[in-house]
N, C-alpha and C positions, 0 to 999 in steps of 0.2 A: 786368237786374240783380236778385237775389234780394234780396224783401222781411225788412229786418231787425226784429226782432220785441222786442230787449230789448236797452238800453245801459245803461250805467253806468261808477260813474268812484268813489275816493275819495280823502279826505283824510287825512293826520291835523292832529290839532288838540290843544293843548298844554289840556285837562283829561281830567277822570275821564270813564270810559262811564258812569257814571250820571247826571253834568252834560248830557252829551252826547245821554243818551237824552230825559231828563226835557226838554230843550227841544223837539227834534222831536217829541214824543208829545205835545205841546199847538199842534194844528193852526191853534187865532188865532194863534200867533205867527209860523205859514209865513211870511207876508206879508213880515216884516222882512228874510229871503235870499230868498227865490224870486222870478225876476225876471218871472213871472207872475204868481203865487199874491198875494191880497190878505189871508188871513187867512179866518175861517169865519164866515158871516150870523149877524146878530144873532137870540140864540133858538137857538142850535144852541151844541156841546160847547163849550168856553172853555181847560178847561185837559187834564191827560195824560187821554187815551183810552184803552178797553180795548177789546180783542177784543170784538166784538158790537154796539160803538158806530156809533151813525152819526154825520156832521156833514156841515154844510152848506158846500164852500165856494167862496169868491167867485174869480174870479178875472180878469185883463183881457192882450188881447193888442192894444197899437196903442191905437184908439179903441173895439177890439171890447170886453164883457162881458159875461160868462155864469157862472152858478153852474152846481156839480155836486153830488150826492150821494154821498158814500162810506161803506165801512164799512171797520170795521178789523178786517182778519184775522189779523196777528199786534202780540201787545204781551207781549214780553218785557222787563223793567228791567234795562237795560245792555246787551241783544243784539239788540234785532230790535224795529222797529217799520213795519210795511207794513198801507195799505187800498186796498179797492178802489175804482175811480170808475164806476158803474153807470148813475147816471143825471143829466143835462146841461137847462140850460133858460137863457133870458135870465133871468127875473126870480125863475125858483123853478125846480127841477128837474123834469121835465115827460117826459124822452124816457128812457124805459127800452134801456138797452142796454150791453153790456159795451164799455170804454172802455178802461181803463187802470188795473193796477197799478200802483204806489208801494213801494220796500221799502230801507229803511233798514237796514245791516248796524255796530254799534258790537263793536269787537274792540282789547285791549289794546294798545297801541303805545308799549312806554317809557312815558315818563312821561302818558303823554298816549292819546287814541284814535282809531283811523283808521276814519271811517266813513266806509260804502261805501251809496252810492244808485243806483236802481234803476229802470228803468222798461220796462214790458210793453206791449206794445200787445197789449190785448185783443180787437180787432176779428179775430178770425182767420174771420172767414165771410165778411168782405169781400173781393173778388176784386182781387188786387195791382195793376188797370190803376186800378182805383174808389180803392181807401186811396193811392195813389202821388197822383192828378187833387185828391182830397181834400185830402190833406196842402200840394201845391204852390199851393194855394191858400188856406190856413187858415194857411200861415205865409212866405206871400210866396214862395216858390220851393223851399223845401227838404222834402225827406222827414220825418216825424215824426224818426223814430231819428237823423236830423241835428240836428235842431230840439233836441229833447232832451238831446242829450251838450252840446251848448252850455248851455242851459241845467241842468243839474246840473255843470256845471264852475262857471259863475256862484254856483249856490247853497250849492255846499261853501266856495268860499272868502270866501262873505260870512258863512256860518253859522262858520267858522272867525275871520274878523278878529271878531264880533259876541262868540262866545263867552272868546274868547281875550283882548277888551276888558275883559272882562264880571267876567271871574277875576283881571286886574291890579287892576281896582279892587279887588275887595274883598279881593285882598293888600293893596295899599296902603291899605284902612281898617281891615285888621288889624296895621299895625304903626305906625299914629299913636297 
């Protein structure tokens, strides 16, 4: 079976791409959709990132955790926000090595915007029997590119119900 190298999936979600963008480009909040991501260690970025930025962040699988190191390669407002994840450690990022892109696509949809997430497996030096032995063991039986489309289905439609909460309120505290 050929090693798949990049899944992705999206949504739409009933606000603005600038709503849309401004929440994912402040990587503490990952935490609240991603059904791994924890948000980013204290002392590292808090709110929107820009291209060049780093941050730290936390993340857990099961009982596992580990932080990573990323930086952000694209930050466009309302179109594009992707970093990379470079380097990985239990307590503090430690192992230098290409991981994994991240890339968030926001594109007009009606009233509303469909974003599109993204995910690369950087490891391309690793020999397919290694990243396959690897994978089926870091996430109980399944290939990264499996693992992954599960998890970005998960995260779009919590970042969808979170933000689409988020905008009734404060309709409904702008017409009390």
């Amino acid at each position: 079976m050929a090693r798949v190298f990049s899944v992705s999936d999206s949504i739409v979600i009933d606000v603005a791409p600038a709503v849309a963008y401004r929440a994912v480009s402040r990587p503490s909040d990952m935490g609240r959709w991603s059904p791994e991501n924890l948000g980013t260690a204290p002392g590292t970025a808090q709110g929107p990132v820009a291209a060049g930025e780093t941050f730290v962040g936390r993340n857990r699988r099961g009982k596992f955790r580990w932080v990573t190191r990323c930086t952000v390669t694209a930050a466009v407002p309302e179109r594009t926000f992707a970093f990379r994840v470079h380097e990985i450690g239990l307590t503090r990022p430690r192992l230098r090595a290409p991981i994994a892109t991240w890339e968030y696509r926001f594109e007009p949809a009606g009233d509303g915007t469909r974003v599109t997430e993204t995910w690369t497996d950087d490891r391309r030096r690793w020999p397919t029997f290694a990243a396959n032995l690897f994978d089926r063991i870091a996430t109980a039986g399944s290939t990264f590119a499996d693992f992954q489309t599960r998890n970005i289905a998960r995260t779009l439609r919590n970042l969808k119900r979170e933000l689409e909460r988020e905008q009734e309120q404060e309709s409904a505290g702008e017409s009390v």
